[in-house]
Biotite code that builds the C-alpha atoms (Angstrom):
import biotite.structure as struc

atoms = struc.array([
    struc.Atom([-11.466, -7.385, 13.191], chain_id="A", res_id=1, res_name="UNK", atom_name="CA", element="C"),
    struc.Atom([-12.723, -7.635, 10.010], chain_id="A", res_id=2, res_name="UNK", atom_name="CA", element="C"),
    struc.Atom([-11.580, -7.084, 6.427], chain_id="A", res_id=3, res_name="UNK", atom_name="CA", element="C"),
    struc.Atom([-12.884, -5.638, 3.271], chain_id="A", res_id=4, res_name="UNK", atom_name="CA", element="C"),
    struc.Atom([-12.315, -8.135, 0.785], chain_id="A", res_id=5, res_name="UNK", atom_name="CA", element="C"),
    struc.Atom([-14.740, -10.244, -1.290], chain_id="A", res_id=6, res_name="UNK", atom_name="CA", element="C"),
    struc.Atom([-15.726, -13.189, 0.156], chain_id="A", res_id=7, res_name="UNK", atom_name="CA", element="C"),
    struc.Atom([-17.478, -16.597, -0.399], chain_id="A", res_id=8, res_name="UNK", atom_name="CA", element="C"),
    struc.Atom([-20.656, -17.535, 0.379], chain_id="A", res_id=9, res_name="UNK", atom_name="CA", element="C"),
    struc.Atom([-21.361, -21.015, 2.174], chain_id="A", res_id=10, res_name="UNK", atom_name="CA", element="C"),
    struc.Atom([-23.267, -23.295, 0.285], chain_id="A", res_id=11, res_name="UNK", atom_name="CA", element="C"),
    struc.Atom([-25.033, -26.736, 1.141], chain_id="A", res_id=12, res_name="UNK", atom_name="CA", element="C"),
    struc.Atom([-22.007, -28.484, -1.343], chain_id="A", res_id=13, res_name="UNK", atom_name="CA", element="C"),
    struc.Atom([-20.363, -30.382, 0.027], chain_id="A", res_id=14, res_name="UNK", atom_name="CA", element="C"),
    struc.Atom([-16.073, -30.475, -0.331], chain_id="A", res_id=15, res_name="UNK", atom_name="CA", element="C"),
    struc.Atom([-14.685, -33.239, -2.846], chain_id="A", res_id=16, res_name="UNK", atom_name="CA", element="C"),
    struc.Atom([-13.846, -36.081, -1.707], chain_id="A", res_id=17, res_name="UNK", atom_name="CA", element="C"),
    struc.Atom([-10.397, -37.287, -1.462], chain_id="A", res_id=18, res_name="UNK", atom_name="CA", element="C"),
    struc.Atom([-11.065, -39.702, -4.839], chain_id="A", res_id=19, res_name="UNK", atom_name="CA", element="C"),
    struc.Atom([-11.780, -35.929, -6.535], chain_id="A", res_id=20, res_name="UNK", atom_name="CA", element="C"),
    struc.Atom([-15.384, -36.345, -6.940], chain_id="A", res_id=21, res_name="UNK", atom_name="CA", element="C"),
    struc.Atom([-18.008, -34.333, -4.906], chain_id="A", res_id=22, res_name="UNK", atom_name="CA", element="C"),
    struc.Atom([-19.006, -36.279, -1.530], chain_id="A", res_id=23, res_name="UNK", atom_name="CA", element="C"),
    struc.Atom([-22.185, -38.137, -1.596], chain_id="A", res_id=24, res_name="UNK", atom_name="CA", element="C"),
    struc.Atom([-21.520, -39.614, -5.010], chain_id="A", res_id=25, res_name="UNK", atom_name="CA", element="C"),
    struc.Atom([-20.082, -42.832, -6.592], chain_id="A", res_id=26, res_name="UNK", atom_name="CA", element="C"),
    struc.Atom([-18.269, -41.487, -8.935], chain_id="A", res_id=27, res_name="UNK", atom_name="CA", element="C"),
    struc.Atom([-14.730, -41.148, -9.620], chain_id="A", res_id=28, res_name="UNK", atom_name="CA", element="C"),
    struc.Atom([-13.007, -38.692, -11.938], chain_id="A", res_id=29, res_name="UNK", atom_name="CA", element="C"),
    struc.Atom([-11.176, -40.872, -14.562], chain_id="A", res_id=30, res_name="UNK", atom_name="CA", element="C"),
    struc.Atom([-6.985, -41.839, -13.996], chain_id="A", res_id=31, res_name="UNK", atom_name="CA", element="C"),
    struc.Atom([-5.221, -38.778, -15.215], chain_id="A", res_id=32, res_name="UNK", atom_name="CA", element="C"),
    struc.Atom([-7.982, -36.229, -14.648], chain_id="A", res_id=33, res_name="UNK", atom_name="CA", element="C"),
    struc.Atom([-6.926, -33.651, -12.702], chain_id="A", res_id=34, res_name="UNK", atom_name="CA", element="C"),
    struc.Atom([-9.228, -30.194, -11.240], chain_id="A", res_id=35, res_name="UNK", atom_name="CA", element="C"),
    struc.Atom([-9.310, -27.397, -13.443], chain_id="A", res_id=36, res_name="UNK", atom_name="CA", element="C"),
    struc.Atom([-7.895, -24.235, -11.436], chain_id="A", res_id=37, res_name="UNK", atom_name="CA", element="C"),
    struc.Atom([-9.745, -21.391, -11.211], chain_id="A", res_id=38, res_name="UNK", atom_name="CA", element="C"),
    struc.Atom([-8.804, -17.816, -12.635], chain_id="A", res_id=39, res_name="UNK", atom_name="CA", element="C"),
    struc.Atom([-5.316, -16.721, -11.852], chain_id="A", res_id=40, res_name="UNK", atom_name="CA", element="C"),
    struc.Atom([-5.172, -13.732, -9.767], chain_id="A", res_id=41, res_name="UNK", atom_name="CA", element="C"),
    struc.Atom([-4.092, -10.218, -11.302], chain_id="A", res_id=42, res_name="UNK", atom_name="CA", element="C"),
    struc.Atom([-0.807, -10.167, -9.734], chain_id="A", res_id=43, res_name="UNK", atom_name="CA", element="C"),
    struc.Atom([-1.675, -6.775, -7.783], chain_id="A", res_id=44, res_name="UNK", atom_name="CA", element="C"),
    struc.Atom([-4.680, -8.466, -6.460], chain_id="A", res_id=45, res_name="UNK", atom_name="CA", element="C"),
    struc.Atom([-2.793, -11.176, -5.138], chain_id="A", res_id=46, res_name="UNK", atom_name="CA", element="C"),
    struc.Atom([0.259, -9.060, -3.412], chain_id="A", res_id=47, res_name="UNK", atom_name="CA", element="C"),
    struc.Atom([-3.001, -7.380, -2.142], chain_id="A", res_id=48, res_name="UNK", atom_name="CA", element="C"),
    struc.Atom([-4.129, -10.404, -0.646], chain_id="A", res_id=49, res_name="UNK", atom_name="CA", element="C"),
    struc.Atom([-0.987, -11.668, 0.548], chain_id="A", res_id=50, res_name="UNK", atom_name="CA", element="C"),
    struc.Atom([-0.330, -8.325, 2.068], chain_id="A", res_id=51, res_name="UNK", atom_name="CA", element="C"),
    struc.Atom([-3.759, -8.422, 3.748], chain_id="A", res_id=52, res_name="UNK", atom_name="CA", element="C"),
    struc.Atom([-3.313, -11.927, 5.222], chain_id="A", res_id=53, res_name="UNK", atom_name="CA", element="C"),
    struc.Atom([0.035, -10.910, 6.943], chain_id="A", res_id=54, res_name="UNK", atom_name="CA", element="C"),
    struc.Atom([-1.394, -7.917, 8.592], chain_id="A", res_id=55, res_name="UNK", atom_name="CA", element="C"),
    struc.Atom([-4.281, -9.626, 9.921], chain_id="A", res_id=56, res_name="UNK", atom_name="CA", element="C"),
    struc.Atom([-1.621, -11.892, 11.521], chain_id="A", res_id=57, res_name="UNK", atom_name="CA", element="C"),
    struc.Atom([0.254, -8.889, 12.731], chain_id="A", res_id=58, res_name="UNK", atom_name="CA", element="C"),
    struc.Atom([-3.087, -7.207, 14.230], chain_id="A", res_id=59, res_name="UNK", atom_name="CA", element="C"),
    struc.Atom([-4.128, -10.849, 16.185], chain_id="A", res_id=60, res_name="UNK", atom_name="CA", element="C"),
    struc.Atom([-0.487, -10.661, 17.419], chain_id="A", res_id=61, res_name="UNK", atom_name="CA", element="C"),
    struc.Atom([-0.445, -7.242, 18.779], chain_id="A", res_id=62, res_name="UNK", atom_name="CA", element="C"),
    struc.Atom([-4.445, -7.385, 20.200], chain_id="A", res_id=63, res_name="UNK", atom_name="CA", element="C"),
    struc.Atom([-5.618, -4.391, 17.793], chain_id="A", res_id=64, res_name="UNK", atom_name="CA", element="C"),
    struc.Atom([-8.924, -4.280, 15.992], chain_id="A", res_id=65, res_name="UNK", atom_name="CA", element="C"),
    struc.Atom([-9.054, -2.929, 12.774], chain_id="A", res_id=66, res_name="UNK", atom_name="CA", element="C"),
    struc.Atom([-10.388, -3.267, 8.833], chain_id="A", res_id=67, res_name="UNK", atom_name="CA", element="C"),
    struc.Atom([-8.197, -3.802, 5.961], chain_id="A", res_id=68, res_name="UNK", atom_name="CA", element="C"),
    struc.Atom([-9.173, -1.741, 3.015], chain_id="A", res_id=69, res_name="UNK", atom_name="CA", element="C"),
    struc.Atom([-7.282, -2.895, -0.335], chain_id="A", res_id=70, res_name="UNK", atom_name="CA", element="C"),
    struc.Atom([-7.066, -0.910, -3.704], chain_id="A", res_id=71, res_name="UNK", atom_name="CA", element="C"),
    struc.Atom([-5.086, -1.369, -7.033], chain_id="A", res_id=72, res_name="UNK", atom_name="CA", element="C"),
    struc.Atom([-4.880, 1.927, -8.792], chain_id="A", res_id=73, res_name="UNK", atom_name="CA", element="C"),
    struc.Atom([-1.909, 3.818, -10.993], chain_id="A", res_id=74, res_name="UNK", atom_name="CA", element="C"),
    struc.Atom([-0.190, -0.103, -11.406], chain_id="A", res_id=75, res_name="UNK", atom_name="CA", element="C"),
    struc.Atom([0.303, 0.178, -7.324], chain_id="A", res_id=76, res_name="UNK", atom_name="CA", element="C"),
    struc.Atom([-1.401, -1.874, -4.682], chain_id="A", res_id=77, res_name="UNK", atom_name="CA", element="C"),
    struc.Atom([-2.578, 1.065, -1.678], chain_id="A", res_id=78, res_name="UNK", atom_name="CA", element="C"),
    struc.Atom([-3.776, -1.358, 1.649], chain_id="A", res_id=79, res_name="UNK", atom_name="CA", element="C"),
    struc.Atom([-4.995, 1.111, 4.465], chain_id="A", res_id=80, res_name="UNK", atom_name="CA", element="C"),
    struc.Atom([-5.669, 0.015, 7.998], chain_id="A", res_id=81, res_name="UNK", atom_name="CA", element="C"),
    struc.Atom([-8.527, 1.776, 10.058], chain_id="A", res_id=82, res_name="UNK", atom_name="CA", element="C"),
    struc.Atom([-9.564, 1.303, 13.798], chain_id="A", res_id=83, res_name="UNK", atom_name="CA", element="C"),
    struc.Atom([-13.388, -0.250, 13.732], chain_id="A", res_id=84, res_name="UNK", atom_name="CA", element="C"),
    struc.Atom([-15.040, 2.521, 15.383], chain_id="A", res_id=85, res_name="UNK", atom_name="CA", element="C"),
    struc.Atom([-13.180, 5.316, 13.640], chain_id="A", res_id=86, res_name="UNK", atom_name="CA", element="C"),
    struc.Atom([-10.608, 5.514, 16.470], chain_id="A", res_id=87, res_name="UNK", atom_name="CA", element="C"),
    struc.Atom([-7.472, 5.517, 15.072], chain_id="A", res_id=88, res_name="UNK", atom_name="CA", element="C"),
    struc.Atom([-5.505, 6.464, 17.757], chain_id="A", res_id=89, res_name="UNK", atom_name="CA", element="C"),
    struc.Atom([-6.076, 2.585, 18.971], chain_id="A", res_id=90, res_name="UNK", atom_name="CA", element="C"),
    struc.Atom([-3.452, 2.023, 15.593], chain_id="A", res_id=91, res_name="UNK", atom_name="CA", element="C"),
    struc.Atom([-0.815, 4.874, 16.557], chain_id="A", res_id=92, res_name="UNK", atom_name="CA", element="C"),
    struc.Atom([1.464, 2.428, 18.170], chain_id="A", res_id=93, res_name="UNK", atom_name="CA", element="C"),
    struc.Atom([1.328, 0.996, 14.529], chain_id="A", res_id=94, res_name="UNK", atom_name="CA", element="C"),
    struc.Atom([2.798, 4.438, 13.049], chain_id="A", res_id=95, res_name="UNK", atom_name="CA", element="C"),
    struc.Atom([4.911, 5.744, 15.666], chain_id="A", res_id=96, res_name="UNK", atom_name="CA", element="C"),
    struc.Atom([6.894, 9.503, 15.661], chain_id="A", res_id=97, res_name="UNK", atom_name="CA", element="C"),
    struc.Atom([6.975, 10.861, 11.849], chain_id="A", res_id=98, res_name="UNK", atom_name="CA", element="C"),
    struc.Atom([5.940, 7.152, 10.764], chain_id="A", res_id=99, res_name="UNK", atom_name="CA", element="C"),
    struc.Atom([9.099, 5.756, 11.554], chain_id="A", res_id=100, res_name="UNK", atom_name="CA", element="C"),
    struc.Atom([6.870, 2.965, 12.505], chain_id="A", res_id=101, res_name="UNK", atom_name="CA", element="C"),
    struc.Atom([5.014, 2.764, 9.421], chain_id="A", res_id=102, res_name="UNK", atom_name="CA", element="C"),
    struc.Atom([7.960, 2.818, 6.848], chain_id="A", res_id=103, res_name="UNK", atom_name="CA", element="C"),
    struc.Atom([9.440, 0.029, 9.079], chain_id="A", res_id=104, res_name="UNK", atom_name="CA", element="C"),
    struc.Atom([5.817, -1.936, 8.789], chain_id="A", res_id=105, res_name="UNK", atom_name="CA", element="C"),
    struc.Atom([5.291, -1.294, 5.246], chain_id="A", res_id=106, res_name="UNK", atom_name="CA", element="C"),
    struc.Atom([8.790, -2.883, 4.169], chain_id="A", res_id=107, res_name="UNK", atom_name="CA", element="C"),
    struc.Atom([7.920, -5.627, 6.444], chain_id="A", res_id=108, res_name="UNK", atom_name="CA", element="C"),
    struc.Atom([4.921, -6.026, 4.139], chain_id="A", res_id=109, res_name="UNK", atom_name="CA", element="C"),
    struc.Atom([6.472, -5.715, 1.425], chain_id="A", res_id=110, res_name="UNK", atom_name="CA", element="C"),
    struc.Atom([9.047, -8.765, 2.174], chain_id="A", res_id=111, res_name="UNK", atom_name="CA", element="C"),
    struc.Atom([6.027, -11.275, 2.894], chain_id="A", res_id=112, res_name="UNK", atom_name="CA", element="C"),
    struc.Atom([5.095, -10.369, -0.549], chain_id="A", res_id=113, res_name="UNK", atom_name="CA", element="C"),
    struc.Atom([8.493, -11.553, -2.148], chain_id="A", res_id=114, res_name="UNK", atom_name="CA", element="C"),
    struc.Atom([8.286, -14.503, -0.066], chain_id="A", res_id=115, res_name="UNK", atom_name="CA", element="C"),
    struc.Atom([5.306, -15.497, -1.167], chain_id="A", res_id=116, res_name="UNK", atom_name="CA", element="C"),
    struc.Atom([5.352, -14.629, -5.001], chain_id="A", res_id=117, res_name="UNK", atom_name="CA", element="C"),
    struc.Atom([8.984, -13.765, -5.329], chain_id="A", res_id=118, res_name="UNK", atom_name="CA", element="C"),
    struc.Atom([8.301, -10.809, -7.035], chain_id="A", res_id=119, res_name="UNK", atom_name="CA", element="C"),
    struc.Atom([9.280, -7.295, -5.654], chain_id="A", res_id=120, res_name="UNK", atom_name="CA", element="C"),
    struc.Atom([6.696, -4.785, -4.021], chain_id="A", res_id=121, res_name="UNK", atom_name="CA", element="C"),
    struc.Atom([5.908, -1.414, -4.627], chain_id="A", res_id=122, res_name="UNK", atom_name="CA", element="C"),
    struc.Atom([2.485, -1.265, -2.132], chain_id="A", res_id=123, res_name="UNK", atom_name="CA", element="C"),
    struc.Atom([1.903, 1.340, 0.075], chain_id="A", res_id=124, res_name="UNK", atom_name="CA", element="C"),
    struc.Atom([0.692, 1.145, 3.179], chain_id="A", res_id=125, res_name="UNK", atom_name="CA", element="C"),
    struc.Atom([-1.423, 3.511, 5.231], chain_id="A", res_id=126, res_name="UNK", atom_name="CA", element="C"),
    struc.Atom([-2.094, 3.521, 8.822], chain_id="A", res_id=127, res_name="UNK", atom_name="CA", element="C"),
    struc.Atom([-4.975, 5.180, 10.662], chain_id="A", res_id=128, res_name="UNK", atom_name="CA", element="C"),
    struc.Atom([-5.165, 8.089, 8.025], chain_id="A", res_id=129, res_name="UNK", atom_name="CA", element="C"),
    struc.Atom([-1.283, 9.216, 8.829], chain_id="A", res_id=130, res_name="UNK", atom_name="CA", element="C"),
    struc.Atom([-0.344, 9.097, 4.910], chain_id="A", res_id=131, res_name="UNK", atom_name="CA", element="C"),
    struc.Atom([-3.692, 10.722, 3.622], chain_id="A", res_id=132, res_name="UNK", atom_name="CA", element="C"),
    struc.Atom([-2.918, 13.300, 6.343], chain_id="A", res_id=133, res_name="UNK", atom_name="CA", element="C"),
    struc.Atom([1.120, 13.843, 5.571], chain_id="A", res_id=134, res_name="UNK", atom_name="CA", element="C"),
    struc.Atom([-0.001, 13.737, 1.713], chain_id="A", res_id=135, res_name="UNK", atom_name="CA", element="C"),
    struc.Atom([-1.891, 17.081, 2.481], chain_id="A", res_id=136, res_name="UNK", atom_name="CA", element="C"),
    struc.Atom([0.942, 18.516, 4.252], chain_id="A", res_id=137, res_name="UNK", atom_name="CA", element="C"),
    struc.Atom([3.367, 17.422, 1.691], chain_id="A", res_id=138, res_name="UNK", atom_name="CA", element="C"),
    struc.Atom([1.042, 19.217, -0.911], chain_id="A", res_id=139, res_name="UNK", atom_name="CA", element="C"),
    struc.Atom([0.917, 22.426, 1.260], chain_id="A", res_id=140, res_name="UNK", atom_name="CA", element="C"),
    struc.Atom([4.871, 22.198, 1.605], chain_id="A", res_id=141, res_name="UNK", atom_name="CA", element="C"),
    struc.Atom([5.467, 22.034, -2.012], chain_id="A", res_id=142, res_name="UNK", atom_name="CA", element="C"),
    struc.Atom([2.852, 24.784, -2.608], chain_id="A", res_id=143, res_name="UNK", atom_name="CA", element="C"),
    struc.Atom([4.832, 26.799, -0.471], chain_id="A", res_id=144, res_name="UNK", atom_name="CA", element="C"),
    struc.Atom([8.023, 26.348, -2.552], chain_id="A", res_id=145, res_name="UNK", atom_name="CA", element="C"),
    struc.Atom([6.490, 26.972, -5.602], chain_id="A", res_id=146, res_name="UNK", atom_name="CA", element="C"),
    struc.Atom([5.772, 30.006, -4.365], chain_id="A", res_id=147, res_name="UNK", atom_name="CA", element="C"),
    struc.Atom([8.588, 31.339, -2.914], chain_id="A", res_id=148, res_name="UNK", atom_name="CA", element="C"),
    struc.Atom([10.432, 30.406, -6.024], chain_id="A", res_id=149, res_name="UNK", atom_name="CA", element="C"),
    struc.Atom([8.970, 32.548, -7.946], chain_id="A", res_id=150, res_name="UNK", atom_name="CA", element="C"),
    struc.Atom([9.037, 34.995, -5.417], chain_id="A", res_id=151, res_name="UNK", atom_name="CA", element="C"),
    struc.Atom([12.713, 34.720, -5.011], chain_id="A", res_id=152, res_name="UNK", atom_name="CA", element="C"),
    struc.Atom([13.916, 33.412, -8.426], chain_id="A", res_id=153, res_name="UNK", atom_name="CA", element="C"),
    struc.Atom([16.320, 31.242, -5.884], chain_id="A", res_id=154, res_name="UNK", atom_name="CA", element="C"),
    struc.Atom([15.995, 27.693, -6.185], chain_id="A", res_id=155, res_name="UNK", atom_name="CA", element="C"),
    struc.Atom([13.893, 26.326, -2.709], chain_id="A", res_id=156, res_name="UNK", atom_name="CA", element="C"),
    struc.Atom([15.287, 23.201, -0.924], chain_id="A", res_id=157, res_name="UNK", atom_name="CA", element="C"),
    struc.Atom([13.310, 21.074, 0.951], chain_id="A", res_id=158, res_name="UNK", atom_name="CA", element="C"),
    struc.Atom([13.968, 18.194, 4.187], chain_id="A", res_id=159, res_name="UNK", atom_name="CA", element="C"),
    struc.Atom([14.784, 14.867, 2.691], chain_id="A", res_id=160, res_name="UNK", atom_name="CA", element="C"),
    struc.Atom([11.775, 12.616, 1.976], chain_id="A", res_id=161, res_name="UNK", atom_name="CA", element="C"),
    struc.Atom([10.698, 9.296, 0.814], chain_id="A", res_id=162, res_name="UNK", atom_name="CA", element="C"),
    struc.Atom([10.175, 8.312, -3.060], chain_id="A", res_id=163, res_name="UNK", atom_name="CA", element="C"),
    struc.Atom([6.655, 7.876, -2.427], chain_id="A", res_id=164, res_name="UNK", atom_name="CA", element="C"),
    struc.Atom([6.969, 11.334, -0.693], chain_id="A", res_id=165, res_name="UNK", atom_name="CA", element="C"),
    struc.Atom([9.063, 12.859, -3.394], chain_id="A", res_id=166, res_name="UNK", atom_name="CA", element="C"),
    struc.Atom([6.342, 12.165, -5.834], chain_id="A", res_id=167, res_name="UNK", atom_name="CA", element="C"),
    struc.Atom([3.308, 13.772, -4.350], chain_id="A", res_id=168, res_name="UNK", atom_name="CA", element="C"),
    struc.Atom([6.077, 17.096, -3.996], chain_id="A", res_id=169, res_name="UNK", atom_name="CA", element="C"),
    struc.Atom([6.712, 16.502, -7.624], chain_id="A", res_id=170, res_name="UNK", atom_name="CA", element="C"),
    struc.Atom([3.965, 16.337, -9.324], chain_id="A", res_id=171, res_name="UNK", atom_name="CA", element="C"),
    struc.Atom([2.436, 19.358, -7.688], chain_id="A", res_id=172, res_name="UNK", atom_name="CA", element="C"),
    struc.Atom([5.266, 21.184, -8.368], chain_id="A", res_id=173, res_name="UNK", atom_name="CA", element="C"),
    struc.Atom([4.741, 20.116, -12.192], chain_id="A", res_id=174, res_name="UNK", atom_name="CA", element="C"),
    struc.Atom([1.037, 20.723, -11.746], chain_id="A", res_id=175, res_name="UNK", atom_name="CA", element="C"),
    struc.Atom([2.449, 24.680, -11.459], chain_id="A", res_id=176, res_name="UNK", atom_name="CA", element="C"),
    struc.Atom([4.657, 25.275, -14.241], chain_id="A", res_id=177, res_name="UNK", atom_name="CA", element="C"),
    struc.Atom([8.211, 24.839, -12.552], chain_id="A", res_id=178, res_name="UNK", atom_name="CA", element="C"),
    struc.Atom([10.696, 22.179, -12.397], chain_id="A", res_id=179, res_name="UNK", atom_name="CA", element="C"),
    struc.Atom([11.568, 20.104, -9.367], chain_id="A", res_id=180, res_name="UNK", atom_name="CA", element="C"),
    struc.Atom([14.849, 17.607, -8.911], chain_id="A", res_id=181, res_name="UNK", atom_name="CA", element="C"),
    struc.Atom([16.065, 14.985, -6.697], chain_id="A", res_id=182, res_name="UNK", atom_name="CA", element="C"),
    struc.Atom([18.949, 15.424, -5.233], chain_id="A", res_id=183, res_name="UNK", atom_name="CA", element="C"),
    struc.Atom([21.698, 13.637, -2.888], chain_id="A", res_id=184, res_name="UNK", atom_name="CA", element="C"),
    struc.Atom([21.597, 10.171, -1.588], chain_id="A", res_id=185, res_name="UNK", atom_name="CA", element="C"),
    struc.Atom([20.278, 7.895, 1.038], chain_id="A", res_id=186, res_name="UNK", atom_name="CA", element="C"),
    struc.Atom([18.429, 9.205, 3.493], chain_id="A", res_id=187, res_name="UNK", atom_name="CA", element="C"),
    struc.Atom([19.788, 12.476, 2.334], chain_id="A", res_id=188, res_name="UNK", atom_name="CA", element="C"),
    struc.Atom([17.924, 12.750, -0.687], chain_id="A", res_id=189, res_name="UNK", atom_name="CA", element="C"),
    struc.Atom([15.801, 16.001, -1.144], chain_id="A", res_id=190, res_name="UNK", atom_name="CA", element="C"),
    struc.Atom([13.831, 17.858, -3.518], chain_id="A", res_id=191, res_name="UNK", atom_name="CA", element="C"),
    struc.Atom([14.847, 21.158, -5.197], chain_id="A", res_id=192, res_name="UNK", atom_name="CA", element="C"),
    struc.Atom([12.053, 23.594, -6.813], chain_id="A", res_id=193, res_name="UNK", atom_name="CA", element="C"),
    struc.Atom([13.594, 26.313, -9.095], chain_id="A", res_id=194, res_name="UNK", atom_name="CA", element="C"),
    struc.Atom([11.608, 28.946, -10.359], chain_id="A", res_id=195, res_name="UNK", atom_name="CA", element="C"),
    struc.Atom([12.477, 27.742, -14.218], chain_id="A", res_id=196, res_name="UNK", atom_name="CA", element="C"),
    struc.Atom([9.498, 26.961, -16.268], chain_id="A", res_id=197, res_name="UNK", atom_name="CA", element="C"),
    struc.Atom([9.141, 23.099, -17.193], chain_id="A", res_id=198, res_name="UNK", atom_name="CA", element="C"),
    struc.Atom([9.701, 22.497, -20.289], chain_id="A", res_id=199, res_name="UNK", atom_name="CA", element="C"),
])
């Protein structure tokens, strides 16, 4: 498996020794001297890594090859997993019907994150291509409302979905002129398009 995130080239240095200075030298940093730390991490970058590290775990576990693409972009981390070898239907198992797997996964994720930083996650994860793939049906569902909207001057409701699923809807929606709401609660929460103009 492998995994596309920067890495670091060997060199001939040797590690420090435990006194702090390199090995293969006499010296010793003075009492009280301590190594400086390198950069801090943009905390995006590091839930990506974190996020990374724990499904490369998960993969080992389960015996599945794949590559671990990572992306910060719109304040969000995105981390998609791919087969190697473009056969993602060696990561289905990893999705499961209507991504019932995948939510499951991603919150799984998303708790290694607090564990390790202790600060809440917002990442989304991608499987195999499933949420490029449901984005584009998402955008041809809400196209569809929009449509018959105006058609109808009847407000359309859709099938629950996700917040991250909600959003794609809504911002096409607002990409055409009309309004769309949330509505209900839990798992029963659904978008309605009325054939209002936005304001």
């Amino acid at each position: 498996m492998t995994e596309n995130r920067p890495t670091v080239q060997d060199t001939d240095e040797q590690p420090p020794a435990a006194g702090g200075a390199p090995a293969g030298t006499d010296q010793e940093l003075p009492a009280g001297d301590a190594p400086v730390p390198g950069p801090a991490l943009d905390p995006l970058e590091e839930e990506g890594e974190v996020a990374a590290d724990y499904l490369e775990e998960l993969l080992d576990t389960a015996d599945l090859d794949g590559d671990i693409d990572i992306e910060v972009r719109d304040g969000r981390t995105y981390l998609s997993v791919v087969a190697e070898g473009d056969d993602d239907d060696a990561l289905s198992a990893l999705v499961g019907e209507d991504g019932e797997v995948l939510e499951a996964l991603q919150e799984l994720v998303r708790l290694s994150v607090l564990a390790a930083t202790g600060r809440r996650s917002r990442l989304v994860l991608d499987v195999g291509g499933h949420r490029a793939r449901r984005a584009d049906s998402l955008r041809e569902l809400a196209l569809e409302a929009v449509q018959k909207a105006r058609e109808t001057g009847a407000s359309v409701h859709l099938d629950p979905l996700s917040a991250y699923e909600r959003k794609i809807v809504h911002d096409v929606v607002a990409e055409h002129g009309l309004i769309s709401e949330s509505e209900g609660e839990g798992e029963s929460r659904h978008i309605v398009v009325t054939a209002e103009p936005a304001r």
